[in-house]
C-alpha positions in Angstrom: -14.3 93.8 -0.7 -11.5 94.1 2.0 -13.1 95.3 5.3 -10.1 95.7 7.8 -12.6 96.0 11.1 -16.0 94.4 11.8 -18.5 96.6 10.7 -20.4 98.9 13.6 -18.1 98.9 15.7 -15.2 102.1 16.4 -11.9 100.8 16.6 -8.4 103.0 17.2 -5.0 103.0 15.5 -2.6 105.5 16.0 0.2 107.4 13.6 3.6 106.3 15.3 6.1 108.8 16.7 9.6 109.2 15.8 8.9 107.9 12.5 7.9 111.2 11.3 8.8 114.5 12.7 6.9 117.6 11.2 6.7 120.3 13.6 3.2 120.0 13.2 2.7 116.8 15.7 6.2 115.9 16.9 7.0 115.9 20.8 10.7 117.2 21.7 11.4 114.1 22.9 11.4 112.4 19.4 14.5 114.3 18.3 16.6 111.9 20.1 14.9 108.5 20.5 16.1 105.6 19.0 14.9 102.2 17.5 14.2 101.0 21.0 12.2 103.4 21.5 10.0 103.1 18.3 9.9 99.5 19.3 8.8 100.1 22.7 5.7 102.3 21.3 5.0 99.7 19.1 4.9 96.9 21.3 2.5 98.7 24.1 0.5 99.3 21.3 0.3 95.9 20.6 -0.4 95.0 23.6 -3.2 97.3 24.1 -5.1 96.6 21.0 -4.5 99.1 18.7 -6.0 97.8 15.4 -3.3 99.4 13.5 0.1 101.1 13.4 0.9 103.9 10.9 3.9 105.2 8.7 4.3 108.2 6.5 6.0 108.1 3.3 8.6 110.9 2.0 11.7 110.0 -0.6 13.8 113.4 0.1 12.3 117.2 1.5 13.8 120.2 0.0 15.7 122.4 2.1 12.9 125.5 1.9 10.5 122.8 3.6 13.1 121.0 6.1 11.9 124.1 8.8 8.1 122.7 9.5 8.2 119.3 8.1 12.1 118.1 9.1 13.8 115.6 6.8 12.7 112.6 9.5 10.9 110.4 7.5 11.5 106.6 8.2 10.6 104.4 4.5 7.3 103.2 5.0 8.3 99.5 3.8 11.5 98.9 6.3 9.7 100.5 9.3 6.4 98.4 9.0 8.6 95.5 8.2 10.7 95.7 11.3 7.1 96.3 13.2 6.1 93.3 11.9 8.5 91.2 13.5 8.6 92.3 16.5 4.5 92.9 17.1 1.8 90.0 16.5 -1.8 91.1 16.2 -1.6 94.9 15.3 -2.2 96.0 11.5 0.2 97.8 10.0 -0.8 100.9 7.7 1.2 103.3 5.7 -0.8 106.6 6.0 0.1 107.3 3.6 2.6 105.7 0.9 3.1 108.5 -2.0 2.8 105.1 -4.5 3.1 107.3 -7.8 6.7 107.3 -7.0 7.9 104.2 -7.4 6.3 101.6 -10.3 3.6 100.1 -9.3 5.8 96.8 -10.0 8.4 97.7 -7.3 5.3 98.8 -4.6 4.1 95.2 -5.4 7.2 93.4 -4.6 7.5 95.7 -1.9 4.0 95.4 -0.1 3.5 91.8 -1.1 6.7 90.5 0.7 5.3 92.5 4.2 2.0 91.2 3.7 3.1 87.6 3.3 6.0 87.7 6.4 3.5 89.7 8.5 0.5 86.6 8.0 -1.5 89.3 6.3 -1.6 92.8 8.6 -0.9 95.5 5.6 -3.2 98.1 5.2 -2.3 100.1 1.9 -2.9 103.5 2.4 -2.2 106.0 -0.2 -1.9 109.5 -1.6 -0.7 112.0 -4.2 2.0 114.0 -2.5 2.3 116.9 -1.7 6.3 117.8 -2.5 6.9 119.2 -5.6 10.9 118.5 -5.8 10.5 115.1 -5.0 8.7 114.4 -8.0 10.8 116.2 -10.4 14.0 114.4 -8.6 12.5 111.3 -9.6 11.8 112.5 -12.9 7.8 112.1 -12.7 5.2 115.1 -13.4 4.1 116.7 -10.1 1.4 118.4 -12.2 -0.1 115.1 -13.2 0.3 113.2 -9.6 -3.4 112.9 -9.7 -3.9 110.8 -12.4 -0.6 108.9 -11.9 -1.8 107.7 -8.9 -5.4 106.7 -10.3 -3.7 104.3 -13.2 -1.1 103.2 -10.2 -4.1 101.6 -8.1 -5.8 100.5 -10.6 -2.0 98.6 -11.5 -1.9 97.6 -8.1 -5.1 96.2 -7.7 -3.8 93.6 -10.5 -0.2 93.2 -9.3 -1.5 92.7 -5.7 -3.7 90.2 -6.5 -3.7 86.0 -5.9 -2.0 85.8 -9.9 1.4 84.7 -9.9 1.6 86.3 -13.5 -0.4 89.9 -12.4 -1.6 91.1 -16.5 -2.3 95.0 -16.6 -2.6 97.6 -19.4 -2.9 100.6 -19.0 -1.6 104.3 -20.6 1.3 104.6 -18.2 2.1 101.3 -17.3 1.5 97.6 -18.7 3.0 94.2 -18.0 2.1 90.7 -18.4 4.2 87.3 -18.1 6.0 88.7 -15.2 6.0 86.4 -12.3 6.3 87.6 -9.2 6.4 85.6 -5.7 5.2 85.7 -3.0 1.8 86.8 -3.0 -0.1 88.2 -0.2 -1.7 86.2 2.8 -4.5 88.2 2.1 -6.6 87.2 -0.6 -7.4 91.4 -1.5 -5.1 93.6 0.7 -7.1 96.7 1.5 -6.7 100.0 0.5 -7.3 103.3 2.4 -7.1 106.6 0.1 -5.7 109.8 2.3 -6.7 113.4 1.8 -9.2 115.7 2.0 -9.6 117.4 -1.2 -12.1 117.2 -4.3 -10.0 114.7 -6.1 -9.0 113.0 -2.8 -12.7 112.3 -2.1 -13.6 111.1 -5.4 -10.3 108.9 -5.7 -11.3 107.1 -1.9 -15.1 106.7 -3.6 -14.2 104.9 -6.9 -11.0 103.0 -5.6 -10.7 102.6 -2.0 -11.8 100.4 0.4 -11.5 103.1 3.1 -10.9 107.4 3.9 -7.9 108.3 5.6 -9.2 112.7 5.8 -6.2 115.0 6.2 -7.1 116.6 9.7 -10.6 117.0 9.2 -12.1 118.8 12.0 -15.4 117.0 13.6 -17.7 119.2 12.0 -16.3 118.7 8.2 -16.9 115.1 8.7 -20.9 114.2 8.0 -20.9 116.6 3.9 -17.6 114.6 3.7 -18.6 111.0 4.7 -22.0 111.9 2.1 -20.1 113.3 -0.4 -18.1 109.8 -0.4 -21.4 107.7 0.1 -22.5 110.2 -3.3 -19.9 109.2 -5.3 -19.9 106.1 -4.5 -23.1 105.5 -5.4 -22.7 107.3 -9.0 -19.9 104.5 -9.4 -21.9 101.9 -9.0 -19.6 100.7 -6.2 -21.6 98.3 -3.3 -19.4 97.7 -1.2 -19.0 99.5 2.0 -16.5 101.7 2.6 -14.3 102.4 6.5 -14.1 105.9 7.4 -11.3 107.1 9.2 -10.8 110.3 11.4 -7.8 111.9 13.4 -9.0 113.0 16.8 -7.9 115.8 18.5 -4.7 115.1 21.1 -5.6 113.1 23.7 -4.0 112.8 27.0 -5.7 110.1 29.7 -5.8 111.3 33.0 -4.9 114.9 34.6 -1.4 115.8 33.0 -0.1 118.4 35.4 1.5 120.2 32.7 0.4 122.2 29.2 -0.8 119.9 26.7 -2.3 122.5 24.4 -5.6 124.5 24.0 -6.5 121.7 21.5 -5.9 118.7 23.7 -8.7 116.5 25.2 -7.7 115.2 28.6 -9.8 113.9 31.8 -11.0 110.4 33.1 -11.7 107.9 30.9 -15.3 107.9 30.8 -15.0 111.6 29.7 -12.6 110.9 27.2 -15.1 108.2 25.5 -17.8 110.2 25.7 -16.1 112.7 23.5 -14.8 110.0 20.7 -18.0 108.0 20.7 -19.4 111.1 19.2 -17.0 110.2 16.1 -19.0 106.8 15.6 -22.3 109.2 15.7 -20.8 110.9 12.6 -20.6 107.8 10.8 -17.0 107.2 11.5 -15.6 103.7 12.0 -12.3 103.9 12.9 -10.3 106.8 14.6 -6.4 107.3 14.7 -5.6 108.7 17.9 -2.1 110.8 18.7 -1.5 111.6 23.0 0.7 114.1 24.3 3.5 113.0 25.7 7.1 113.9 27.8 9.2 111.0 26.6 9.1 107.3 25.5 7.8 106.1 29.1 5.0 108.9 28.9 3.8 107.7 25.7 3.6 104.4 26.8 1.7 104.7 30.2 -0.4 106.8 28.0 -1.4 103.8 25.4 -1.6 101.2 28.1 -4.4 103.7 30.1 -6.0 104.3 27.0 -6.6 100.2 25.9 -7.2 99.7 29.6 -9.8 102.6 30.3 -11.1 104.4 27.5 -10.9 101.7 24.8 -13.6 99.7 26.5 -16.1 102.2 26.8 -15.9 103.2 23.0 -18.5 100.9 22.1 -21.3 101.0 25.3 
């Protein structure tokens, strides 16, 4: 078992900004920011105790998608790795890595070496993908994504583990004798599975240690938190699992300007109210994304949240 977060209580992470910049979520602003400023989010977040930062993982987007999803999309590995250095309690989560593209060797070497210079803050979260060209770039079967990434886990799983010589056979992959140092600081590192389908579900049920949804709305969560607990059960797997959930946009305080129809705002106590509700649901740890004008925004933003509403998540 590799339970990130002490059971019953909610905790908050959030999916960093500049690293990724779909249309979907990005703010102007994060056209033009820089490292500093990715740095300066990071840190405030640090400082406010965020259990965890986040990534997103794409290799290359083809030009028909480069409209709504941009071509921004920072390497999972470096930009956790350079958050690692310059942060010192915060987890760091790739939500999520698309691991069938790379052998599961190479994500190994990869995620091992953050774990081990970050004293053990990884949090491997995965998914299929979603981008057909990028698989057939790479010369791997989009239509079979699903059960590349199944045999993947169950590769990383081994290669991830305390064995200097990781042994793993499987019908895609197999290697034994091959050393590879160094291991994790964490004895099992854990792994989150991301999306919100049928096989999504069933994939975070069997082999994850937690459920990163893909923009579940409140009221999708409790038939998808019991069809997890279901499956589950019909696995035979024990051990409990962390549910995630991405809240609506948050923005602490009065903003004085149009966040969006969708967009939670007020005093803190009303802003707790409304995500304690998640915990009802059987939720136990919530990513949260704020509105924001610029870098400094963003920032005051966090530091009100950990200050005000973080506290009262748990009364």
């Amino acid at each position: 078992m590799a339970r990130v977060f002490a059971e019953g209580r909610l905790e908050y992470g959030m999916q960093l900004p500049i690293q990724s910049q779909s249309t979907i979520y990005a703010e102007p602003w994060e056209a033009t920011a820089t490292a500093a400023d990715l740095a300066g989010v990071a840190r405030a977040a640090d400082r406010a105790g965020f259990g965890y930062l986040a990534t997103c993982d794409h290799v290359a987007i083809p030009r028909r998608l480069a409209g709504p999803m941009s071509t921004v999309w920072y390497d999972p590995v470096a930009t956790l790795s350079f958050l690692a250095g310059i942060t010192e309690r915060v987890r760091l989560l790739s939500h999520v890595a698309i691991v069938g593209l790379r052998h599961p060797l190479i994500s190994a070497k990869q995620y091992a070496t953050l774990d081990h210079l970050s004293g053990g803050r990884l949090i491997l979260g995965v998914g299929a993908g979603h981008v057909q060209e990028e698989f057939e770039v790479l010369g791997i079967d989009f239509a079979r994504r699903g059960a590349l990434l199944d045999e993947t886990l169950d590769a990383l799983r081994a290669a991830l583990g305390p064995e200097e010589y990781p042994r793993f056979e499987g019908e895609l992959f197999a290697f034994r004798d091959l050393g590879q140092l160094p291991r994790p600081a964490q004895p099992r590192i854990p792994v989150w599975v991301g999306g919100s389908s049928p096989a999504a579900l069933r994939r975070a049920a069997v082999r994850g240690d937690g459920w990163l949804p893909q923009g579940d709305p409140r009221e999708r969560i409790p038939a998808q938190i019991a069809r997890i607990r279901e499956l589950r059960q019909a696995a035979g797997v024990t051990a409990p699992i962390e549910i995630g959930a991405i809240t609506e946009p948050l923005y602490v305080g009065e903003p004085g300007w149009d966040t969006g129809r969708r967009a939670l705002t007020g005093k803190a106590e009303a802003l707790a109210e409304s995500l304690r509700a998640y915990k009802a649901l059987g939720v136990d740890q919530i990513q949260v994304r704020f509105r924001s004008r610029d870098r400094a925004e963003l920032a005051d933003q966090i530091t009100a949240f950990g200050d005000g509403v973080a506290p009262l998540l748990n009364d």
